[in-house]
C-alpha positions, 0 to 999 in steps of 0.5 A: 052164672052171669050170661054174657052180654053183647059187645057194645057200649051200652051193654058194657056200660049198663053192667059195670055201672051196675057193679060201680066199676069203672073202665080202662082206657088203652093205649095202642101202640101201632107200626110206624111202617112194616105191618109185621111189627104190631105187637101180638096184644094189638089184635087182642086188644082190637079185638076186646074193645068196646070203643075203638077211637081211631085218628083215621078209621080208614087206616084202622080198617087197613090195620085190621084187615092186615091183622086178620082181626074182626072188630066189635066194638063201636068205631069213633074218630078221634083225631086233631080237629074233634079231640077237645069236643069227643074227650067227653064223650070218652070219658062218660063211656070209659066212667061207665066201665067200656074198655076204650082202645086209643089208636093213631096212624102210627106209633103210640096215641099222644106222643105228637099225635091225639090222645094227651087231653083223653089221658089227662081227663081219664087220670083226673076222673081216676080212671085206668090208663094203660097201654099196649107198647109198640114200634116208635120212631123217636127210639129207632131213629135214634137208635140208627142215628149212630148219636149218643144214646144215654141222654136224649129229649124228644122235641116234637114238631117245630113251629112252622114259623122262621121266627117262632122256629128260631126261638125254640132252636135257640132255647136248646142250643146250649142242650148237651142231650141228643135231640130228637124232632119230627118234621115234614117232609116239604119243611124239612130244608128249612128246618134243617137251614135253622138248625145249622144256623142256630147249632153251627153247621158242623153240628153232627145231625141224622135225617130218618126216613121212612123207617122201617118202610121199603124206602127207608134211608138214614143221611148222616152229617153236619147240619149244613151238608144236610140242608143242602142235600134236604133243599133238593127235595125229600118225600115220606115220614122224617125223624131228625136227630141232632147231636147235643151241644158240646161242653163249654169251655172258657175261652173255646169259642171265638169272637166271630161265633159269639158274634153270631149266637147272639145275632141269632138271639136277637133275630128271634126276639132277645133284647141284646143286653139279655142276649149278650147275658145268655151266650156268655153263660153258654160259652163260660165267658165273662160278658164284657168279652161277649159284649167287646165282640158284638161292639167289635163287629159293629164297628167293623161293619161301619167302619168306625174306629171303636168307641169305648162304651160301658155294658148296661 
């Protein structure tokens, strides 16, 4: 009978390289809010780990204490700022056969948060991945947005830049899934400015916040009425859902908003010829009729008779 051996890294490591066993590497899913929501595994799993990487080891410590759970495996950070550096350092751990528990603040580990370059490198080195599921805001949110269901996609965080964020909204503006974003709360008005810009204004969108915390708050409406209520101020954790763009329709869309998309297009960086080509498609029009529109409003704005002129 093998005497067990202490907790610890170099223990853990020693025994299974010994056996030529490999570890695991364990995702755990944390609450995005009310603690009462950790999964019963969670604590087990803090529990057994022999390294616990942790995106903020202060609210680790929080986490533990509010599950009544008494950690012994080592502690590492393990957050945006040192990802690339400590991935090695997990990986030779994980290849020594120690049993690494991933957390971050909230939520599951790499789904905008630390954790992807870890599981990519441990799936490369044919290590075990697993994970202990848990609360996520990109499903409760869309499931209170009140939004179809069926077909979705999660877009994450936009870039921070107006022009950079104008050219990631126009490459889902045709998308009919619903759409799924997080956002911060002091960007949240101008992300939802662009968003009425790009979608229209009457495109249907929800704004979650702080789910599942004593504040919690859904505002449901059109992306323009939202960016207005959003430009006063809002605080805490956001999840934006958006829904997704209509059926085109040949004919469905007039020449002012034709007009307007491909504006759009060509503020964020679309020559007009590729732009022209992109919204017809998008609104099942041919694109001379794109193209008329935009020579229309242009001639308008100077008030210029209109020049025939043939599409390049």
């Amino acid at each position: 009978m093998t005497t067990e051996q202490p907790r610890g890294t170099e223990a853990t490591t020693t025994a299974a390289t010994a056996g030529g066993l490999t570890g695991t590497l364990v995702l755990a899913g944390t609450p995005i809010g009310d603690l009462a929501d950790a999964p019963p595994r969670l604590a087990a799993e803090l529990e057994r780990a022999d390294v616990i990487a942790a995106e903020d080891t202060r609210r680790l410590r929080r986490l533990t204490q509010g599950l009544g759970v008494h950690t012994t495996g080592r502690v590492l950070s393990y957050f945006e700022g040192n990802e690339s550096a400590r991935t090695p350092e997990l990986v030779e751990a994980l290849a020594g056969g120690a049993r690494v528990l991933l957390v971050t603040d909230a939520g599951m580990p790499s789904v905008s948060d630390p954790g992807y370059r870890l599981v990519a490198a441990a799936v490369e080195k044919d290590i075990k991945v697993t994970a202990v599921p848990g609360p996520s805001a990109v499903l409760t949110a869309l499931a209170m947005s009140g939004l179809p269901v069926d077909r979705f996609c999660f877009e994450g965080f936009l870039p921070r830049k107006a022009g950079e964020r104008l050219s990631r909204l126009r490459e889902v503006e045709g998308e009919r899934r619903t759409l799924v974003y997080f956002e911060a709360p002091h960007r949240l008005d101008d992300t939802l400015a662009a968003m009425a810009e790009v979608f229209g204004a009457g495109r249907r969108a929800a704004v979650c916040r702080e789910l599942t915390k004593t504040y919690e708050e859904v505002k449901r409406g059109g992306l323009g009425e939202l960016a207005a209520w959003a430009a006063e101020g809002v605080r805490g954790e956001i999840t934006v859902v958006v829904e997704g763009a209509p059926a085109a329709v040949p004919g469905d869309v007039d020449d002012e908003e034709l007009v307007r998309r491909v504006r759009v297009r060509e503020e964020a960086g679309e020559r007009r010829k590729e732009a022209i080509a992109a919204v017809a498609a998008e609104a099942g029009v041919p694109k001379r009729e794109v193209f008329d529109a935009v020579v229309a409003a242009k001639n308008a704005a100077q008030k210029v008779p209109p020049v025939g002129k043939e599409l390049a």
